[in-house]
N, C-alpha and C positions, 0 to 999 in steps of 0.2 A: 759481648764479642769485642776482645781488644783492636785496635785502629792505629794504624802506624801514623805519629804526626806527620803533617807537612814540612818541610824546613822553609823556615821563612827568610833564608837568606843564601846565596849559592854558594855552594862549597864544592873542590873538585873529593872527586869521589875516585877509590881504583877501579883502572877498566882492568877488564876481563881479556883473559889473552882470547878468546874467538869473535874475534872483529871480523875474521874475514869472511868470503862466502866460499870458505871451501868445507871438506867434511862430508861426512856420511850423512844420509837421509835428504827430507826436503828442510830446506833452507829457509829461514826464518827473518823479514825485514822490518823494523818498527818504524815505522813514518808518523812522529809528532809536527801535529802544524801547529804554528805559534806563530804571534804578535804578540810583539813585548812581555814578552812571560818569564825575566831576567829572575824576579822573585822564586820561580817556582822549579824551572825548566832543571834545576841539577838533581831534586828532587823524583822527576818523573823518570832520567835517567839513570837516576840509582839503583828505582825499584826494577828495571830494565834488567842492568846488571846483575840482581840478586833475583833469577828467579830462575825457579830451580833447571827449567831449560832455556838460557839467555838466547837472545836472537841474535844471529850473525852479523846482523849489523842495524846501528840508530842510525836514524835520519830524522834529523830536524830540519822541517821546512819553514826557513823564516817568513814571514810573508808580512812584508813592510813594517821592517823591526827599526823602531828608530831606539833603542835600549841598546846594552849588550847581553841581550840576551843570544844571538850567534857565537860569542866569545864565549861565555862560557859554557854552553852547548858541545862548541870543540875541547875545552877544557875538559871535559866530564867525558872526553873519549866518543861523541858522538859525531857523525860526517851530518853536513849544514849545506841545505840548496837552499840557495833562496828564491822564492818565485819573482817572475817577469813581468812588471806592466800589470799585476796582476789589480782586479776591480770585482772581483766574486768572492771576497772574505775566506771563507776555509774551504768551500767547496772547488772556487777557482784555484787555490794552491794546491792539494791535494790530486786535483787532475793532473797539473802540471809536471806533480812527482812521480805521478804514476807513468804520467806518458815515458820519461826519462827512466824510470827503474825496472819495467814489467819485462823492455822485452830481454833483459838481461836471466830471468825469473822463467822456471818450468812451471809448465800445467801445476804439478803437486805440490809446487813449492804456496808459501803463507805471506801474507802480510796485516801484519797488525797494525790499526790505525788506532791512536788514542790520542786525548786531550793533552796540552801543556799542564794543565793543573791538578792533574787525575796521578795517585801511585797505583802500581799493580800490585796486588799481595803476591807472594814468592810461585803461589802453585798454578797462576792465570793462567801461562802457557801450555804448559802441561794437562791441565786441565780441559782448555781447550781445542789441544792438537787430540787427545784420548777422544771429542765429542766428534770430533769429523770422520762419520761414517760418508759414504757415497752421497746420502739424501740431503747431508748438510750442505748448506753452501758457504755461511758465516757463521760465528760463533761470538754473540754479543755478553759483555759486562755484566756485573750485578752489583751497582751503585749503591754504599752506601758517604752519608754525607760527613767532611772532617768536624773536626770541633772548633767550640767558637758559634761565634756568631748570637749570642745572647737568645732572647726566647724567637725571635724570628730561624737561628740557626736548629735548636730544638723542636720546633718544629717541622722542619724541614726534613730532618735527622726521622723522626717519625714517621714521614710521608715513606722518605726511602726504604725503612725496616718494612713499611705493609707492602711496599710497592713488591721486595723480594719474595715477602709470604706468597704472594699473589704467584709469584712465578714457580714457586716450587709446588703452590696444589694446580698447576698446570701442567707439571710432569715441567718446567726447566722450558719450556715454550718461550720465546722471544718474542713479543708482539713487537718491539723497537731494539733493531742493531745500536746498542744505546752510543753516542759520539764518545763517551769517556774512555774506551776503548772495545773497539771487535776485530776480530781474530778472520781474514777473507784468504779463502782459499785462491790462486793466482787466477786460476781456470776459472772462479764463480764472476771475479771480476771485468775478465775478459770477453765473457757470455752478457756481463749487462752491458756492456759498451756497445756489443755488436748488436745488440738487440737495439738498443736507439739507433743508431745508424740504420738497421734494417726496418724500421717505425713501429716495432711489436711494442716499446714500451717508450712511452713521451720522454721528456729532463732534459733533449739536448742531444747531446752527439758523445759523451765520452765516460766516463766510469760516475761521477757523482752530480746530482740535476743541480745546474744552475739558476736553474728559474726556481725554487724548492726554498722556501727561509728552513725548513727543518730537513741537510740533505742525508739526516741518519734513518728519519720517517720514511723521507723516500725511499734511498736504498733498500729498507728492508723490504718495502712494498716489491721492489723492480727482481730481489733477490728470490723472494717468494712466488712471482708471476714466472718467474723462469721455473718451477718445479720442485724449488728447496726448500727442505726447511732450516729455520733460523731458531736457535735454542740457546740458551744462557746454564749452563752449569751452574754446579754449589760450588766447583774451585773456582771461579772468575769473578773474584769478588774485586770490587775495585774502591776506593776512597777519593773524594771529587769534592771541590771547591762548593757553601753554599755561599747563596745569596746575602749578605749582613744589611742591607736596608729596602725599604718596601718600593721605591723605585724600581733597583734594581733586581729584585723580584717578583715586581709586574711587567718590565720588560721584555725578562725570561720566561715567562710562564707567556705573556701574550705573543712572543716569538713560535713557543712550542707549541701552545693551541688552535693559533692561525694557521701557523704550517701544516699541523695535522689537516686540519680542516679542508684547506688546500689542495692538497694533495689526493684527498678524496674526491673531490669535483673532480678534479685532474685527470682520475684513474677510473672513476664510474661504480658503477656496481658491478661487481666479481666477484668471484667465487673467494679467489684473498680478503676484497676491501668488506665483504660485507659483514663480517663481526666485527670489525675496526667502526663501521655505519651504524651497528645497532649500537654499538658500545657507547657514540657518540649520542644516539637517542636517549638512552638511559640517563645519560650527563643532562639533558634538556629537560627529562622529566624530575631529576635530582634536583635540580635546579626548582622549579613548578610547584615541585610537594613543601620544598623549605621553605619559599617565602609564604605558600597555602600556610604551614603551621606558624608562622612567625607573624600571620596577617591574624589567624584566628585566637595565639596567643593574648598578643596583642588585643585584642577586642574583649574576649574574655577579663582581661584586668581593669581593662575599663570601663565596663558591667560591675565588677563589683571583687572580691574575695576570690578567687577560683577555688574549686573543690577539686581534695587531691581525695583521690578513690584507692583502695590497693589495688586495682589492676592496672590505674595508667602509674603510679610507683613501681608496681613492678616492671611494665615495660622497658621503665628509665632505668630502673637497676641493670636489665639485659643492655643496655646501651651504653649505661658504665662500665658494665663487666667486658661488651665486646670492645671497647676503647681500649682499654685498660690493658688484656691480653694482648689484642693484636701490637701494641703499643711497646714487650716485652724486651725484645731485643734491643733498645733502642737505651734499656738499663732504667732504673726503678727510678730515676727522677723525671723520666720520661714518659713512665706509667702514672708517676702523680700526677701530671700536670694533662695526660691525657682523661686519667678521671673527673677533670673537673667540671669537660665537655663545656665550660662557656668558651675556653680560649681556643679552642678545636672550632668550634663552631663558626668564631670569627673569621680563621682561616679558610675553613668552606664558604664561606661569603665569600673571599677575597678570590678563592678559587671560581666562583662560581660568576664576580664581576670578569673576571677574565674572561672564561666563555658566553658570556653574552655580549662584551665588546667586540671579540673576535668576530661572532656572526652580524653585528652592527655595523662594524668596517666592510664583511664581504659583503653585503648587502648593498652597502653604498660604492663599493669597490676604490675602499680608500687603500692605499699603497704603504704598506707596512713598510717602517724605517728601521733600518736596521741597526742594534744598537750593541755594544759591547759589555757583557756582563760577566 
């Protein structure tokens, strides 16, 4: 699957003569929040422009841009609020934009929230204005990751190709309105505000939690507790910034895992959270069974020779082969290095340090810091 590159440097691009908010149907707002995202932001605006149903209008919300990334935001034809006083990262600007643009916005009308570093492929919107029936309430991404990034980026690229598989043998089910961009109907947004204010659903008082490090987890929890569901189509495909060093993708990953984590304390056991609850047990027993085989490995070689039998070779071949396949889309030098199952391996370690740090912090209730990745 070809992948539009990013542009690594801003250029203005032609706007679209429908900037305004007028026009037949409901009305379409793209709200990107960004800090310092000068490298990326003309880019995300572009793919804005070129899809095949453009939205009425960009909004880039700066949020304590010391770059020019607001200059050329306006350049690229898009309108630029900046937040105030703002101290809640993307969840506090995003409120800020919303309180300012919604009540301008009808029940039917949409707005799409996506990352500064995320392009849309052409048929996102479209795609996911066709998925909101009645019972939807958002209509979340299907990430995959850009190029680059050497075999950390390759992998990552990998996670993302299984992570989609997974979403389409679920029927397109969204378990995360993922932040790289979702599609929120005005009316579903409106209903989660008032439900905090009324205490049906914790976060706070306003459209995104700011107590929440992950507030795309949340919302979708808060969107789902209201009675909707949240689905990712095959058109909303989206391309999204990876991680290029182990830092900053232990960071990101102990951001996403604690938040999750979080969030389920948070919200309890329900009828939403509780396959998000078993899914995380399974994680813990993932965890349980790899270091059991990598203890008893391990001890075996140190006993002597180990005896390979053809039914534990065959096993490994089933485990090459399901690497290998699921690994497909991500293009054949993807599947090589997925066969090889040592370097996969290490990365489920890496994955696997993450969540057990995460439950070591909440345990001790140490105060995740928030870090920019």
């Amino acid at each position: 699957m070809r992948r539009p590159r990013i542009a690594r440097r801003a250029r203005r691009v032609p706007v679209p003569e429908r900037q305004d908010d007028t026009g037949p149907g409901p009305r379409i707002v793209a709200l990107i929040p960004a800090h310092n995202e000068a490298q990326r932001i003309a880019a995300s605006i572009a793919a804005l422009h070129r899809q095949e149903r453009p939205p009425h209008r960009v909004v880039v919300v700066a949020d304590n841009c010391t770059d020019d990334t607001p200059a050329i935001a306006r350049a690229n034809g898009a309108t630029v609020i900046a937040s105030q006083a703002n101290r809640h990262k993307k969840a506090g600007a995003l409120n800020q934009a919303l309180d300012s643009l919604l009540h301008e916005l009808a029940a039917g009308d949409f707005v799409l929230v996506q990352d500064a570093d995320t392009v849309l492929r052409p048929a996102f919107l479209t795609s996911a204005i066709e998925a909101m029936d009645r019972t939807v309430g958002a209509v979340g991404g299907i990430f995959y990751g850009e190029r680059g990034g050497g075999l950390l980026g390759a992998l990552q690229r990998i996670e993302f190709h299984r992570y989609a598989r997974e979403i389409a043998r679920r029927d397109y089910r969204a378990d995360v309105l993922t932040g790289t961009a979702t599609l929120f109907r005005v009316r579903t947004l409106r209903e989660v505000k008032a439900a905090r204010l009324a205490g049906r659903i914790g976060g706070g008082s306003s459209y995104y939690s700011l107590a929440s490090l992950t507030e795309d987890d949340e919302i979708t929890k808060a969107v789902r507790t209201l009675g909707y569901r949240t689905v990712s189509p095959p058109g909303c495909a989206v391309v999204t910034e990876v991680m290029t060093s182990l830092p900053a993708l232990w960071h990101q990953r102990l951001r996403w895992q604690r938040g999750a984590l979080e969030n389920l304390r948070d919200y309890g056991w329900t009828r939403v959270t509780a396959p998000y609850i078993i899914r995380q047990g399974f994680m813990g027993l993932s965890v349980l069974f790899l270091a059991l085989y990598l203890f008893f490995t391990g001890w075996m070689l140190k006993r002597g020779r180990p005896e390979f039998t053809p039914f534990w070779i065959a096993v490994g071949l089933v485990f090459v082969a399901e690497k290998t396949v699921t690994a497909r889309g991500a293009g054949w030098k993807s599947q090589l290095l997925a066969g090889t199952l040592a370097v996969e391996l290490g990365y489920d370690m890496f994955q696997h340090a993450v969540y057990l740090r995460s439950l070591w912090d909440m345990a001790h209730r140490r105060e995740e810091r928030w870090c920019a990745t």
